[in-house]
C-alpha positions in Angstrom: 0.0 0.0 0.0 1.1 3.6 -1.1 2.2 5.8 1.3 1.5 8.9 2.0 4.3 11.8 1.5 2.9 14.5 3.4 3.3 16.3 6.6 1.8 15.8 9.8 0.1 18.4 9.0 -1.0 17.4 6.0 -0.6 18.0 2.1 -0.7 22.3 1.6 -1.6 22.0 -1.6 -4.4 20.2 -4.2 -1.2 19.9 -6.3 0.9 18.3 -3.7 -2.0 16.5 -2.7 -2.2 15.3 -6.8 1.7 14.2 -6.5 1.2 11.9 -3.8 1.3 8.1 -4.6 -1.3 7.7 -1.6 -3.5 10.7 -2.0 -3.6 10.5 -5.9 -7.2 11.1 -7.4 -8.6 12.3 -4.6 -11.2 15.3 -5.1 -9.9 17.3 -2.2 -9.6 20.9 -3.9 -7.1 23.4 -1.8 -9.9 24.4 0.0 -11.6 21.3 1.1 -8.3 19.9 2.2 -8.8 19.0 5.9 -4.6 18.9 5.8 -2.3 21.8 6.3 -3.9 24.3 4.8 -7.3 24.2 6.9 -6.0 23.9 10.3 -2.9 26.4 10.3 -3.7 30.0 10.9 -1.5 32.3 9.7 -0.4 34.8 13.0 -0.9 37.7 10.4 -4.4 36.6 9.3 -6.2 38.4 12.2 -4.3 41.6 13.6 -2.9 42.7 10.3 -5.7 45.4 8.1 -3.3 46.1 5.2 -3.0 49.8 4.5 0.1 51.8 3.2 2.0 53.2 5.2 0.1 52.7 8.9 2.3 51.2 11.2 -0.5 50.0 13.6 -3.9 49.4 13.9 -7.0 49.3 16.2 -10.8 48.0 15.2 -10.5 49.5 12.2 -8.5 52.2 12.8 -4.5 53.1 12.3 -1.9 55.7 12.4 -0.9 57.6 9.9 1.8 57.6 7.6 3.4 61.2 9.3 2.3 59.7 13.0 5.5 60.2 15.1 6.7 56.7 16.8 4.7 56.0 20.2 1.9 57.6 18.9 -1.4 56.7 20.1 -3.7 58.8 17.8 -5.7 56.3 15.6 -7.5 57.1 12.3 -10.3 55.6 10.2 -9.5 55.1 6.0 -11.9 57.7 5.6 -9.8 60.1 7.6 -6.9 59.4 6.5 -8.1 59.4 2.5 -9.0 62.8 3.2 -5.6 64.4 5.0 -3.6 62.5 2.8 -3.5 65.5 0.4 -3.6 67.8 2.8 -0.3 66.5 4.3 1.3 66.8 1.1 0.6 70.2 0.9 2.2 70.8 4.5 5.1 69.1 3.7 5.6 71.3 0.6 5.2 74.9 2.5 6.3 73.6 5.3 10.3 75.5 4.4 8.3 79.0 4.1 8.8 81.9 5.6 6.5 83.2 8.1 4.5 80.5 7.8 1.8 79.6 10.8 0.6 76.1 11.0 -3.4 75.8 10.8 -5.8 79.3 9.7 -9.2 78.5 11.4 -12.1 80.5 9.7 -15.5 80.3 11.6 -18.7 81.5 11.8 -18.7 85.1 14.3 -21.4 83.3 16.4 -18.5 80.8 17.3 -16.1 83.3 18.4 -16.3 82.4 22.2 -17.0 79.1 21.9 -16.4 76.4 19.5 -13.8 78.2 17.7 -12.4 79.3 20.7 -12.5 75.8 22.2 -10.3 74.9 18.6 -7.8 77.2 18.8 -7.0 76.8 22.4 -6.3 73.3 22.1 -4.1 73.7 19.0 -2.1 76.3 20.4 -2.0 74.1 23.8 -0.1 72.0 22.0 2.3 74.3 20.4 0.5 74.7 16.9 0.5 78.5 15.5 -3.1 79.3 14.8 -4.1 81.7 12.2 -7.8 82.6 14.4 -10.2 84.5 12.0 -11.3 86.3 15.7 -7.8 88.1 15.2 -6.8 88.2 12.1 -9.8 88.7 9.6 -11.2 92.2 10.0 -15.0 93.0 10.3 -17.1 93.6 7.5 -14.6 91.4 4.7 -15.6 88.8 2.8 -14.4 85.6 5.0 -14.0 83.8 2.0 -11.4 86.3 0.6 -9.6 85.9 3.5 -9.3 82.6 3.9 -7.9 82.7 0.3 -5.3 84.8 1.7 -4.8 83.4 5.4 -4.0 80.0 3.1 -1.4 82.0 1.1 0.6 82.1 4.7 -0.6 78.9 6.3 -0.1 75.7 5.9 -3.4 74.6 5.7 -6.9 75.7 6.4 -9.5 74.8 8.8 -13.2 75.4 8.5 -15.3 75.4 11.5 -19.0 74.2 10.2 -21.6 74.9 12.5 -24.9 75.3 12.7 -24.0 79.4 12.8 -21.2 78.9 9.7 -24.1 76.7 7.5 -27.0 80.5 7.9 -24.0 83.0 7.4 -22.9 81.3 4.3 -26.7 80.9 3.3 -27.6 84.0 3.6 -24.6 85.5 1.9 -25.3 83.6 -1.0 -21.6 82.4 -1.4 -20.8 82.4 -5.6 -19.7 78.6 -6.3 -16.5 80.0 -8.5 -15.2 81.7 -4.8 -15.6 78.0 -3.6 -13.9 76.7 -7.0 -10.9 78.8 -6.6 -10.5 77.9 -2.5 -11.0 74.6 -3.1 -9.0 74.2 -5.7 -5.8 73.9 -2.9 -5.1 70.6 -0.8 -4.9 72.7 2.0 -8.9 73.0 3.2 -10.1 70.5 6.1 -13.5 71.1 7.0 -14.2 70.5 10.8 -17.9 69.8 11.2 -19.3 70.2 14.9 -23.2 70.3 15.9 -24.2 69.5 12.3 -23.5 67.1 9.5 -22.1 66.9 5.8 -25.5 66.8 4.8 -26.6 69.4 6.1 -23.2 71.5 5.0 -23.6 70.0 1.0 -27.4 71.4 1.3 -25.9 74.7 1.7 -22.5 74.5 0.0 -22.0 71.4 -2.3 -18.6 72.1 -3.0 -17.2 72.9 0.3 -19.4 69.5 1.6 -17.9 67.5 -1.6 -14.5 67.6 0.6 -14.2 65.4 3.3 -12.5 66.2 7.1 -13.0 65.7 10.5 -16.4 65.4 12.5 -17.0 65.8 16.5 -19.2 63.0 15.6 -16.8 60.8 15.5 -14.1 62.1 17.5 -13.9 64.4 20.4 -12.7 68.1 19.8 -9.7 67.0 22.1 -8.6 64.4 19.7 -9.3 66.1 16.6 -6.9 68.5 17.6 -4.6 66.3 18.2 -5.1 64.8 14.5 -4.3 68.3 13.4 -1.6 68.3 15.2 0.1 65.5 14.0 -0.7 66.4 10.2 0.9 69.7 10.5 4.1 68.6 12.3 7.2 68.0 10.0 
């Protein structure tokens, strides 16, 4: 009687399977093998979610590529397909001159708080914070200046809020203004007390790009996220 050439384990393949002089013409398939390749698990099969660049990961979410070592801060693929560009566009102004880190536009009605709350913990953690309630005198278009607080930052933040979704409603905001701001990697919408629905209802281009949400994450760790994207 022939016998068999495999493993304890058993044969890993249909083909070895095919070769042996015991096993022969047996209608196992790779699959249906009740050998090697059913009962080994690969130690990689289960904590590994694929991903370039993440060098860690945690129910379903990872670092990012620019995520110093030790870091803790954990992203979804959503997240990090939308600050991918943005990073890009960090590293490349990143060498400029009198450069600050993040410009922050929001609604006036957010002045004291959300906004307020935003820049705070940015510049807690030593990120320079263009803050519209400084730099952006009254009675401009807050569009115009964003255009030119993104000219010396290295990328823009937009604070959507239930106060930020009327003003741009009723000023009736011309979808070439949006064209030409959105036309830079550099814009991260930060939607708080509303949703993207809600914002592409009012502004379909400024909702067609995707950011961060105090949904999903608390105020706390989105700045942290920010912080991590703008350091070089």
């Amino acid at each position: 009687m022939a016998r068999c050439t495999a493993p304890v384990r058993g044969h890993s393949s249909a083909a070895a399977a095919a070769r042996c002089p015991a096993c022969r013409g047996r209608s196992y398939g790779y699959g249906g093998y009740s050998g090697y390749s059913s009962s080994y698990s690969s130690p990689y099969s289960s904590s590994y979610s694929g991903g370039g660049g993440d060098s860690g990961s945690s129910g379903g979410k990872r670092r990012a590529s620019w995520s110093k070592p030790g870091s803790t801060t954990l992203y979804t693929n959503a997240q990090i397909s939308a600050l991918e560009p943005v990073r890009k566009e960090v590293e490349k102004r990143a060498s400029k001159p009198d450069i600050r880190d993040v410009f922050l536009c929001h609604a006036w009605d957010d002045r004291k708080h959300a906004a307020k709350d935003l820049n705070d913990l940015l510049e807690a953690r030593g990120v320079s914070v263009w803050f519209s309630e400084k730099d952006i005198p009254l009675g401009t278009s807050f569009l115009r200046e964003i255009d030119k607080g993104l000219a010396k930052s290295k990328m823009g933040l937009v604070l959507v809020t239930p106060h930020f979704l009327k003003r741009v409603s009723n000023e009736g905001v011309a979808d070439k203004e949006l064209s030409a701001l959105l036309a830079r990697d550099q814009l991260i919408p930060v939607v708080h007390e509303t949703t993207y629905d809600e914002l592409r209802d009012v502004s379909p281009l400024l909702g067609s790009r995707n950011g961060l949400d105090t949904s999903e994450d608390s105020m706390a760790v989105i700045a942290e996220k920010l912080t991590e994207l703008v350091t070089v």
